[in-house]
MARLUM-329026 format. One record per residue (C-alpha): x, y, z. Coordinates in steps of 0.1 Angstrom, whole numbers, padded with zeros to 4 digits, always signed. Layout:
XYZ ...
// end
This chain:
-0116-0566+1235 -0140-0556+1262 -0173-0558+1272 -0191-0526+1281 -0228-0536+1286 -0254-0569+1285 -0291-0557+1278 -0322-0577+1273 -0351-0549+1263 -0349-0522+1241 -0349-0497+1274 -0318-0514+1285 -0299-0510+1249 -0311-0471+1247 -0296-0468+1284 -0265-0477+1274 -0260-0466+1239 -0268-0430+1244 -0238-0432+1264 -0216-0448+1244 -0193-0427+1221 -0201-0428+1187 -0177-0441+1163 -0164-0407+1140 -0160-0395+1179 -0133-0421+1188 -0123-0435+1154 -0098-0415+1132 -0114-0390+1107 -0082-0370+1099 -0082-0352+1130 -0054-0374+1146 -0056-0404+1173 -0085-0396+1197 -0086-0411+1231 -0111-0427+1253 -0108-0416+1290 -0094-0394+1317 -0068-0371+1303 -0035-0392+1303 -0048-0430+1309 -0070-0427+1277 -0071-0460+1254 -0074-0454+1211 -0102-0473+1203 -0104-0495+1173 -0138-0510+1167 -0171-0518+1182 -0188-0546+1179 -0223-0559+1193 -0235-0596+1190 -0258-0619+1201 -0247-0636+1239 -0229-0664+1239 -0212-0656+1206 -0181-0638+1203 -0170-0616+1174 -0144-0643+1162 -0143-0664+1129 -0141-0696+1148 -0169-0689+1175 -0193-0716+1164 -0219-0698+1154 -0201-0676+1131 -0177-0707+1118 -0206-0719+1095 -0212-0684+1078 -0195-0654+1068 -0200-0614+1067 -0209-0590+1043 -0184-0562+1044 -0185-0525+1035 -0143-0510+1035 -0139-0472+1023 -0140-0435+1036 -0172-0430+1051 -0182-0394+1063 -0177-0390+1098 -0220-0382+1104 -0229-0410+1079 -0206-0435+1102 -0231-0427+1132 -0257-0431+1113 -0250-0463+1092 -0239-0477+1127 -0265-0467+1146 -0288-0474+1114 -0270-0512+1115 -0271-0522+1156 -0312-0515+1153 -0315-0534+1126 -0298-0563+1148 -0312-0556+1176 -0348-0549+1157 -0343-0579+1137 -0350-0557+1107 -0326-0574+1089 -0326-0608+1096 -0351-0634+1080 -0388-0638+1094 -0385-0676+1101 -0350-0683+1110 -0325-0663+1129 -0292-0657+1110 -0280-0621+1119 -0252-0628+1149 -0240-0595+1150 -0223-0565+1135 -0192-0550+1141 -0176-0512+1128 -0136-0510+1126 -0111-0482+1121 -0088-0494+1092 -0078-0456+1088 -0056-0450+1117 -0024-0467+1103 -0026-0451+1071 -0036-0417+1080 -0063-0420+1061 -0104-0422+1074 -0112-0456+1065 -0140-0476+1081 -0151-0508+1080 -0189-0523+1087 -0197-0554+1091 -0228-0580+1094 -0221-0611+1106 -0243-0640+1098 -0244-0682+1107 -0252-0694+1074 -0232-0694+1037 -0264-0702+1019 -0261-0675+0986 -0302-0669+0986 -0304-0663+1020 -0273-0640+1023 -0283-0624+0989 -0323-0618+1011 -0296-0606+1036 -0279-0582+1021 -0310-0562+1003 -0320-0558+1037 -0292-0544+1051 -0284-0519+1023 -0324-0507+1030 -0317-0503+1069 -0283-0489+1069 -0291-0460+1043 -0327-0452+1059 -0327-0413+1067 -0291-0409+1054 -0287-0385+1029 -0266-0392+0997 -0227-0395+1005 -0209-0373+0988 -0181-0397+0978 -0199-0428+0961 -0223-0452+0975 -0220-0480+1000 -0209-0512+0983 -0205-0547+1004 -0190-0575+0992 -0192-0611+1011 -0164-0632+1029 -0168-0666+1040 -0159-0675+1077 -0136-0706+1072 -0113-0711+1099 
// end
């Protein structure tokens, strides 16, 4: 894992993500293994993730230890990807999703699950601090409403996420 930027305004987060490859240009889409970098010393990058400082994109960070994540694993189209990621980190960022009174959104995460199969597979993921069912339920309508906006219809099903608790 490595860090690529901090940011504190929205300025800072549109300076570096406009130059931050997006995921169907890096992840595997059946094109083969792409590589990050100069020619020769490039490194195959697996997922990106972006959360809140001070909390690390690992089950047993302590403020991801008392929650879970809600999940979305199948073949995603590589424009939708960009979108549905770029869609999700606003929503983070934009607190879209997260609830009005208390902050439960710790980040979000997208993972290539298709290179060792040979297959495009992708994985996105909101990460959240609590394990309450009403509030993760609030949650997930949310999410589904900010990850979809301006996306048209995929042409292979709909996204689907299903929930996984965070017990270390």
């Amino acid at each position: 894992m490595k860090q690529l930027c901090k940011f504190s305004t929205i300025e800072d987060f549109w300076r570096y993500f406009n130059h931050i490859p997006k995921p169907a240009d890096v992840f595997y889409t059946g094109d083969g293994q792409k590589l990050v970098g100069p020619e020769g010393s490039g490194v195959n990058v697996k997922e990106f993730s972006l959360f809140k400082r001070g909390i690390e994109p690992e089950w047993g960070d302590p403020g991801n230890c008392t929650g879970g994540e809600w999940f979305c694993r199948q073949p995603i189209e590589p424009t939708h990807l960009n979108l549905y990621w770029q869609n999700l980190v606003i929503g983070v960022i934009g607190n879209a999703i997260d609830d009005p009174e208390i902050r439960y959104v710790n980040g979000a995460r997208v993972v290539d699950k298709g290179s060792r199969n040979n297959f495009p597979l992708f994985r996105l993921e909101l990460w959240i601090s609590t394990k309450d069912v009403e509030v993760r339920n609030r949650l997930k309508t949310r999410l589904m409403e900010v990850i979809t906006e301006g996306c048209p219809p995929p042409k292979k099903g709909h996204l689907s996420f299903d929930w996984k608790d965070h017990t270390v």
